[in-house]
C-alpha positions as a Python dict, from the first residue, in 0.01 Angstrom:
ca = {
    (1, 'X'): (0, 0, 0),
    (2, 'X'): (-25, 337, 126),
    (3, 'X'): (-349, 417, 320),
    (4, 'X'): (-438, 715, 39),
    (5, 'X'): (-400, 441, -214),
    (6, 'X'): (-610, 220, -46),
    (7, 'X'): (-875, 464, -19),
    (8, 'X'): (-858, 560, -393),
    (9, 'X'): (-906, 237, -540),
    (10, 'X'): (-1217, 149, -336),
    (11, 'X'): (-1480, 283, -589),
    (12, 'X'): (-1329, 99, -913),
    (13, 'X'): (-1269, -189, -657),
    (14, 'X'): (-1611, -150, -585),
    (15, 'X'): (-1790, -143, -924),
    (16, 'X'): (-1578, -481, -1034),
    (17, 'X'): (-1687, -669, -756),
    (18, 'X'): (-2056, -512, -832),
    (19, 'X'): (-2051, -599, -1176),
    (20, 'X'): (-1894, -956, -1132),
    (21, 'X'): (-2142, -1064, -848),
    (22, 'X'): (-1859, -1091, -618),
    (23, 'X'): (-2009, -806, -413),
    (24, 'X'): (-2413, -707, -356),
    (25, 'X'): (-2593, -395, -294),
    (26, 'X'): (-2923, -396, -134),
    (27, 'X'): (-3083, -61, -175),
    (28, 'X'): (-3232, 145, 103),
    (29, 'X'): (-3436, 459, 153),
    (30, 'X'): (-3356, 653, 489),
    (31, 'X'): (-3655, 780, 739),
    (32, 'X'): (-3599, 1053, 1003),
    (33, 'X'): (-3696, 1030, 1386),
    (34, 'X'): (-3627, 1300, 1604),
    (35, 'X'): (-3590, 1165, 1973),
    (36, 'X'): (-3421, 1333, 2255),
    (37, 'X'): (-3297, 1589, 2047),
    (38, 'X'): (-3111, 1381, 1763),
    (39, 'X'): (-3259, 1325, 1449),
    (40, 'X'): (-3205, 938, 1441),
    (41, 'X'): (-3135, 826, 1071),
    (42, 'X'): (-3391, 484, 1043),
    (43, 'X'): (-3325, 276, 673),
    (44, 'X'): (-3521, 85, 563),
    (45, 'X'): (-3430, -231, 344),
    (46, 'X'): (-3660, -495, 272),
    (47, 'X'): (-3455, -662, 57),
    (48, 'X'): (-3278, -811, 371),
    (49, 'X'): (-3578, -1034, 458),
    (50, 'X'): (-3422, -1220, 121),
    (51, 'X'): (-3126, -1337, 345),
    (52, 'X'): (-3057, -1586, 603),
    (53, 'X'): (-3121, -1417, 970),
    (54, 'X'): (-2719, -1346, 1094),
    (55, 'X'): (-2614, -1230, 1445),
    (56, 'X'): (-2489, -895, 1245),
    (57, 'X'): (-2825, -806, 1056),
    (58, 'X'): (-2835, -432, 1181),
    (59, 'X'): (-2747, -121, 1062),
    (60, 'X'): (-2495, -66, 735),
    (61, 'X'): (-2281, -361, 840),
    (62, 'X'): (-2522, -613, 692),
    (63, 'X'): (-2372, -949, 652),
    (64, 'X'): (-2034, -867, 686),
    (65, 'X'): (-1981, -1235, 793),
    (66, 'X'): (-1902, -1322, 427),
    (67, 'X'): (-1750, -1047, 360),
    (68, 'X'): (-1363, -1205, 270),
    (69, 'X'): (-1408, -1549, 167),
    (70, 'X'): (-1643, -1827, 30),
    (71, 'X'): (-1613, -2211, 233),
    (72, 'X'): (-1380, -2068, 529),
    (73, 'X'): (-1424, -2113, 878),
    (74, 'X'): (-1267, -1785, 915),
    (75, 'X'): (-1410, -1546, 641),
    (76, 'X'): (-1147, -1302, 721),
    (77, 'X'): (-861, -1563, 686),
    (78, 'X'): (-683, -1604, 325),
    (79, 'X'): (-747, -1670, 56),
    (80, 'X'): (-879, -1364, -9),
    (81, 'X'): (-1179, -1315, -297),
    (82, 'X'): (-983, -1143, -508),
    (83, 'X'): (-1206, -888, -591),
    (84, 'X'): (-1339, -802, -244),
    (85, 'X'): (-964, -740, -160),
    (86, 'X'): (-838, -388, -208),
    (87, 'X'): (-491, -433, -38),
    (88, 'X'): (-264, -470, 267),
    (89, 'X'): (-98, -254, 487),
    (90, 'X'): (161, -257, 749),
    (91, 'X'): (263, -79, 1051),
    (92, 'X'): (563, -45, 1235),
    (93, 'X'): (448, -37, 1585),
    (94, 'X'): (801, 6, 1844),
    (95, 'X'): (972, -208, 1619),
    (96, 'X'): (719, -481, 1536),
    (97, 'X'): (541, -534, 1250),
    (98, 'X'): (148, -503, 1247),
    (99, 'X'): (-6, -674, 885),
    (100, 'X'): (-385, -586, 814),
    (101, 'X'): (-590, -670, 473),
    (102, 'X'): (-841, -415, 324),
    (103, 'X'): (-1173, -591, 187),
    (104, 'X'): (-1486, -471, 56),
    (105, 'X'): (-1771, -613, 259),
    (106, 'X'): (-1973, -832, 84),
    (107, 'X'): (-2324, -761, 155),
    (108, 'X'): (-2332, -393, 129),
    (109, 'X'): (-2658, -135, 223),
    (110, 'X'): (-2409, 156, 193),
    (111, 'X'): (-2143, 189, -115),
    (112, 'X'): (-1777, 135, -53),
    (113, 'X'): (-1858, 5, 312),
    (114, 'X'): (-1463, -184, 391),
    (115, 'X'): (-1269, -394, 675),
    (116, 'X'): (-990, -352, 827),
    (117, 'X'): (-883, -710, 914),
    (118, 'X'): (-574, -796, 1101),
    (119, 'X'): (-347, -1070, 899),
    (120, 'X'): (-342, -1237, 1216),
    (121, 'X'): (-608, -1363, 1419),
    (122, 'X'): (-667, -1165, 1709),
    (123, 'X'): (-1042, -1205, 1863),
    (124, 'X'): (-1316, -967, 1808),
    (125, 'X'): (-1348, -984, 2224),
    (126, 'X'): (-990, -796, 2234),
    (127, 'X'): (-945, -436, 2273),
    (128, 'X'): (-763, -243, 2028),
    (129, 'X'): (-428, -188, 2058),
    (130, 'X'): (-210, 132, 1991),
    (131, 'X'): (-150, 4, 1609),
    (132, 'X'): (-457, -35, 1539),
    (133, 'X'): (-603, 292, 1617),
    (134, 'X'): (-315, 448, 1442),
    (135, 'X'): (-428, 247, 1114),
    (136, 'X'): (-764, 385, 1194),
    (137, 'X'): (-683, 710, 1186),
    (138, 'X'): (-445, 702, 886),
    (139, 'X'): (-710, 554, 660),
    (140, 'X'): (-962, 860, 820),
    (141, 'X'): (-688, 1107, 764),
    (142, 'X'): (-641, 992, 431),
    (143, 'X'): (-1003, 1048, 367),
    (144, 'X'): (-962, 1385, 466),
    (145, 'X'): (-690, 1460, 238),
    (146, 'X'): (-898, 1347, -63),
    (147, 'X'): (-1196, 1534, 51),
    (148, 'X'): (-1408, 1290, 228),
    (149, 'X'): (-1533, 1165, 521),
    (150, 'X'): (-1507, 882, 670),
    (151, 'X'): (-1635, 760, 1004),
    (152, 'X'): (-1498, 388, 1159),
    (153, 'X'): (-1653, 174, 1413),
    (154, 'X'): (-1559, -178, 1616),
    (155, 'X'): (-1798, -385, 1762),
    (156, 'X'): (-1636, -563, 2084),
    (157, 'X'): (-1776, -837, 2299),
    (158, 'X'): (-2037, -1063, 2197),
    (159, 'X'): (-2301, -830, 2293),
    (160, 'X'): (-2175, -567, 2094),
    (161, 'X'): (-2310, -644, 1735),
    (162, 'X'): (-2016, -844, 1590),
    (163, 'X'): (-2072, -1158, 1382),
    (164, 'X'): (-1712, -1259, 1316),
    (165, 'X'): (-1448, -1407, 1603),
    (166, 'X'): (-1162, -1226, 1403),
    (167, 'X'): (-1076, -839, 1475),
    (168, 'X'): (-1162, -607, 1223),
    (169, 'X'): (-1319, -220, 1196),
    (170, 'X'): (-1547, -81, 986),
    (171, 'X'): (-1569, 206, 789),
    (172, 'X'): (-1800, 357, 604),
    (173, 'X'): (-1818, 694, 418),
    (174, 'X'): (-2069, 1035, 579),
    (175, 'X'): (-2175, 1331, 511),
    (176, 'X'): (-1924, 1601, 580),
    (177, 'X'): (-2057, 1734, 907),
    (178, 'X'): (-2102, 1290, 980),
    (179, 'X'): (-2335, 1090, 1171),
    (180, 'X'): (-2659, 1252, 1391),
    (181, 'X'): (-2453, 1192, 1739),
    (182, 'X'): (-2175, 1384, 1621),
    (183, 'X'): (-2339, 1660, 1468),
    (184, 'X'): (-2511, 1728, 1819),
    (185, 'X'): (-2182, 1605, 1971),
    (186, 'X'): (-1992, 1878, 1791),
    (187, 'X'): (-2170, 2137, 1969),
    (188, 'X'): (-2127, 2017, 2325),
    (189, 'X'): (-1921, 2286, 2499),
    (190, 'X'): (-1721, 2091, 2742),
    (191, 'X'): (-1576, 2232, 3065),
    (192, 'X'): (-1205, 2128, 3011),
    (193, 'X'): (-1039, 1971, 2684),
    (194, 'X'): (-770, 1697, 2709),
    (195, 'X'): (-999, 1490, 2909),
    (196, 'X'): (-1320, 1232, 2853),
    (197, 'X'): (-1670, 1329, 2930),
    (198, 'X'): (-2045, 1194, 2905),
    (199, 'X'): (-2289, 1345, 2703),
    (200, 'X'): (-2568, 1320, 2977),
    (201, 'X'): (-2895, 1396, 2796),
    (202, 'X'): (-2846, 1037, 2695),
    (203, 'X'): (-3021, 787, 2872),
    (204, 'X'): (-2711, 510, 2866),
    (205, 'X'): (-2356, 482, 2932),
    (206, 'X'): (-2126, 682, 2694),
    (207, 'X'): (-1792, 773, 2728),
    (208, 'X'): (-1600, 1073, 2475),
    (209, 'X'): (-1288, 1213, 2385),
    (210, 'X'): (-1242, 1555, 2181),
    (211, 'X'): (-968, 1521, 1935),
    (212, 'X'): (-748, 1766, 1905),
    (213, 'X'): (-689, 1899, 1525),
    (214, 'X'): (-493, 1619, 1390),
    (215, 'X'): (-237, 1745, 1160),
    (216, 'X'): (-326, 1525, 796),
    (217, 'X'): (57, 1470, 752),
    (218, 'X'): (106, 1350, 1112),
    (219, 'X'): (342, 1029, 1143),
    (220, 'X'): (244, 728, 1322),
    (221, 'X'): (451, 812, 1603),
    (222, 'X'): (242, 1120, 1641),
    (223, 'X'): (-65, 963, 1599),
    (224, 'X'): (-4, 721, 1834),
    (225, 'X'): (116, 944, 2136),
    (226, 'X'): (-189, 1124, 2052),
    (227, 'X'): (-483, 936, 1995),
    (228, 'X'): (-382, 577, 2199),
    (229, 'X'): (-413, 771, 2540),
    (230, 'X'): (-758, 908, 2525),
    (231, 'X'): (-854, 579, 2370),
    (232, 'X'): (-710, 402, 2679),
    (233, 'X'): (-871, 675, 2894),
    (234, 'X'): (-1215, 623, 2743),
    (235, 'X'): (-1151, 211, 2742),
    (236, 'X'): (-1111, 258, 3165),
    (237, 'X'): (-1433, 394, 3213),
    (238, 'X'): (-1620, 154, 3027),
    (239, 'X'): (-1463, -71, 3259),
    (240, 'X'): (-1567, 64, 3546),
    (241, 'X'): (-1901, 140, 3439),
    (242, 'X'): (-1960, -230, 3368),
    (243, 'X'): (-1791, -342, 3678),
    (244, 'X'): (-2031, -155, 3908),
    (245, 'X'): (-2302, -268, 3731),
    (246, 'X'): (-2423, -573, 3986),
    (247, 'X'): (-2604, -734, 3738),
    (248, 'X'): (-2391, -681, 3437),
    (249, 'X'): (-2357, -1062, 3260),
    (250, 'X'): (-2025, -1220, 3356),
    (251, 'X'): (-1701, -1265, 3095),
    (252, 'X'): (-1494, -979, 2854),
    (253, 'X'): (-1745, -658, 2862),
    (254, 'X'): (-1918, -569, 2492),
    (255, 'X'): (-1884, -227, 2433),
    (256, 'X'): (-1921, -27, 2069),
    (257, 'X'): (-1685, 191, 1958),
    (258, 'X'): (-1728, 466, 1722),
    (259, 'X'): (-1433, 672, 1591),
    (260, 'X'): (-1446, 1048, 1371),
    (261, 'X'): (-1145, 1276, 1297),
    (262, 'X'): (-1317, 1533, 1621),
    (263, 'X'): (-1427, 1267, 1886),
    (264, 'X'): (-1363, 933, 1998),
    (265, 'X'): (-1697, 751, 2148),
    (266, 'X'): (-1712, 440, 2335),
    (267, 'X'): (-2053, 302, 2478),
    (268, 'X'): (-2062, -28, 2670),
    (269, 'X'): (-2330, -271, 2607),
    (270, 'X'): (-2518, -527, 2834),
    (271, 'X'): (-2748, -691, 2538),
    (272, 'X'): (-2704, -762, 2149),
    (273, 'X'): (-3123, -713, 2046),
    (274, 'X'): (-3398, -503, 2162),
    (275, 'X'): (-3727, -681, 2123),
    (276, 'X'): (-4025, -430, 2137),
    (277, 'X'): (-4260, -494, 2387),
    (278, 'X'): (-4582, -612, 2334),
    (279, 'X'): (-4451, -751, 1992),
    (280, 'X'): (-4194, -975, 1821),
    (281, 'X'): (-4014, -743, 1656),
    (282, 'X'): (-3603, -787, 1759),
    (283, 'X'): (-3406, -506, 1680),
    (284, 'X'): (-3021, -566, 1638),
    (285, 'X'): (-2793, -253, 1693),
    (286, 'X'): (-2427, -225, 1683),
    (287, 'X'): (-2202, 39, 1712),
    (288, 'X'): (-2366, 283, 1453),
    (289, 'X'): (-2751, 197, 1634),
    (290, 'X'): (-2505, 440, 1876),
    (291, 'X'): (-2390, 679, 1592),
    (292, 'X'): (-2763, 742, 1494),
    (293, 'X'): (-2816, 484, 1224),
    (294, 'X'): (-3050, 230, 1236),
    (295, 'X'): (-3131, -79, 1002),
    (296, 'X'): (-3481, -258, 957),
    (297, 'X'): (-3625, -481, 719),
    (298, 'X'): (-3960, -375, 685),
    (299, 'X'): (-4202, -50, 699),
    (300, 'X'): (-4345, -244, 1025),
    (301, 'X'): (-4036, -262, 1192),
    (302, 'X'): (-3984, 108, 1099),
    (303, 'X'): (-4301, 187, 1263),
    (304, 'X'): (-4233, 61, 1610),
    (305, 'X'): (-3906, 184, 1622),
    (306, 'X'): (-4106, 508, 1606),
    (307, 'X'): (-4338, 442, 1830),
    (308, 'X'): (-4073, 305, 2138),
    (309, 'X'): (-3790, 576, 2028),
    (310, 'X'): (-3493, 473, 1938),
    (311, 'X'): (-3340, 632, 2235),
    (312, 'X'): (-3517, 350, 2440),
    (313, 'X'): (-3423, 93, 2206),
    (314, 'X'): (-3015, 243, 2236),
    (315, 'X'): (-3065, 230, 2659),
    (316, 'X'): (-3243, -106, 2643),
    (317, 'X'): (-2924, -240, 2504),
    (318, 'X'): (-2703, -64, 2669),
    (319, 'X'): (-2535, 23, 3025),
    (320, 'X'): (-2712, 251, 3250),
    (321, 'X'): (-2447, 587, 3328),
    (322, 'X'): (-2272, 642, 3651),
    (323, 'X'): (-2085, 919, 3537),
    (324, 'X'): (-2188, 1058, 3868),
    (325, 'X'): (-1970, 805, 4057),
    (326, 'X'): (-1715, 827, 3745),
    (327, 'X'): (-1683, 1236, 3750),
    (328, 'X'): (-1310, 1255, 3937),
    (329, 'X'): (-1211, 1092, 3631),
    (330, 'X'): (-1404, 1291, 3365),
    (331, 'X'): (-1532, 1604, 3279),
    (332, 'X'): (-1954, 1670, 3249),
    (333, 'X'): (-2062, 1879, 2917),
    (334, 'X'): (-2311, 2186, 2919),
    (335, 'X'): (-2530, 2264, 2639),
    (336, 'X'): (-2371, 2523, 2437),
    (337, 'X'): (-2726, 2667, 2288),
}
């Protein structure tokens, strides 16, 4: 299937696997929390305390774990529900050919949220490679083309948020102007283009790329010459942040990854939870805890998240900077207000 096809079955996919029980919604109402500057996006879904406790319980990703399959080892291994699965698509990447499957994930707290799922196994620990960010970028381009917008995110290490062994991104539909760290991204004024940079006002590790305008008819050749060297770029300094961290635990780093059609944003991570002190409250966050989106079950939980800021939960979990150390390599950002 063609990436624009995918895309426009998704909503009747959607409503079948509603309707048949195949796929579940659990609704959500959304609180604001300015900290730092953002305006952190907080839901709030108590219908989650219904549910088994998972590794991936956090933010619009609920679940995901059963997300292909029913009695597999590997949920994202065939055969495929048929009514979670919206399609394939295939790549031709220098001559090889890359397979990935399309599925609705199961447990939903945001319509239409789907994975892209290599055919074959490749680990969850693994970066991505060149095809795979060009697949990325094709489905958000298609998005684009048929008036939405998309944002897509990979959880990458075991501290990262990821509940499955077997490679696969996320996407799920934004507003137009997308998540609170890009809108606030978005107006960064950077002092050269073409290269990464930090967004320092935040008090943990992050590492960015400014797109240039992607053309929405670009080929995959294009898109891979591109978007694969910033992403490579951006995938080096998370490196090296981790590896001068002394006490940084040993093995593959975790890092989150969060991907829009302006920037490319990639935040290494040192812990999986946050528990708030004094309490015993444990707050998961994956890669869109990073975006601005948070995910609790319960007004309670809601309430301490305000209290500690969720910019201290996001730098609990996460990497202290040393951009400082990192700036030959990178660019810094000014504040363009």
């Amino acid at each position: 299937m063609h990436p624009s096809e995918i895309l426009s079955s998704i909503p009747n996919k959607y409503e079948v696997a509603l309707s048949s029980g195949d796929l579940y919604f659990f609704p959500s109402e959304t609180h604001l929390k300015e900290d730092i500057g953002i305006e952190f996006e907080i839901r709030v879904c108590p219908a989650l305390q219904k549910k088994p406790e998972q590794r991936d319980g956090q933010i619009l990703v609920s679940h995901e774990s059963s997300a292909a399959t029913t009695g597999q080892s590997d949920p994202f291994a065939p055969p495929y529900a048929p009514n979670l699965h919206v399609g394939d698509l295939a790549l031709d990447d220098e001559g090889d050919t890359v397979e990935y499957v399309v599925l609705l994930n199961k447990y939903c707290v945001v319509p239409h949220h789907f994975l892209l799922v290599t055919k074959e196994f490749h680990p969850q620990t693994s970066p991505l490679l060149p095809s795979d960010v060009v697949q990325i970028y094709q489905l958000l381009l298609a998005a684009r083309r048929a008036n939405k917008s998309l944002i897509a995110f990979y959880n990458c290490g075991i501290n990262s948020g990821a509940s499955q062994p077997h490679k696969h991104v996320q996407f799920i539909e934004v507003e137009r102007d997308g998540p609170p760290l890009e809108k606030i991204t978005r107006n960064l004024k950077i002092e050269a283009s073409g290269r990464p940079f930090a967004f320092q006002a935040l008090p943990y590790a992050n590492h960015i790329f400014r797109l240039p305008a992607l053309s929405l008819d670009s080929t995959p050749a294009q898109l891979r010459e591109t978007l694969f060297p910033p992403f490579h770029s951006l995938l080096d300094l998370v490196i090296s942040t981790v590896r001068l961290d002394p006490n940084y635990p040993s093995g593959s780093p975790s890092y989150n990854v969060i991907f829009t059609l302006e920037h490319m944003h990639l935040i290494p991570r040192r812990y999986e939870t946050y528990t708030i002190p004094g309490t015993d409250t444990v707050i998961h966050v994956n890669s869109l805890g990073y975006a601005g989106m948070m995910l609790v079950k319960s007004h309670s939980d809601l309430e301490e998240i305000k209290k500690v800021g969720p910019a201290e939960i996001l730098r609990g979990v996460g990497v202290e900077s040393v951009h400082d150390l990192q700036v030959s390599g990178s660019f810094l950002e000014t504040d363009s207000s």
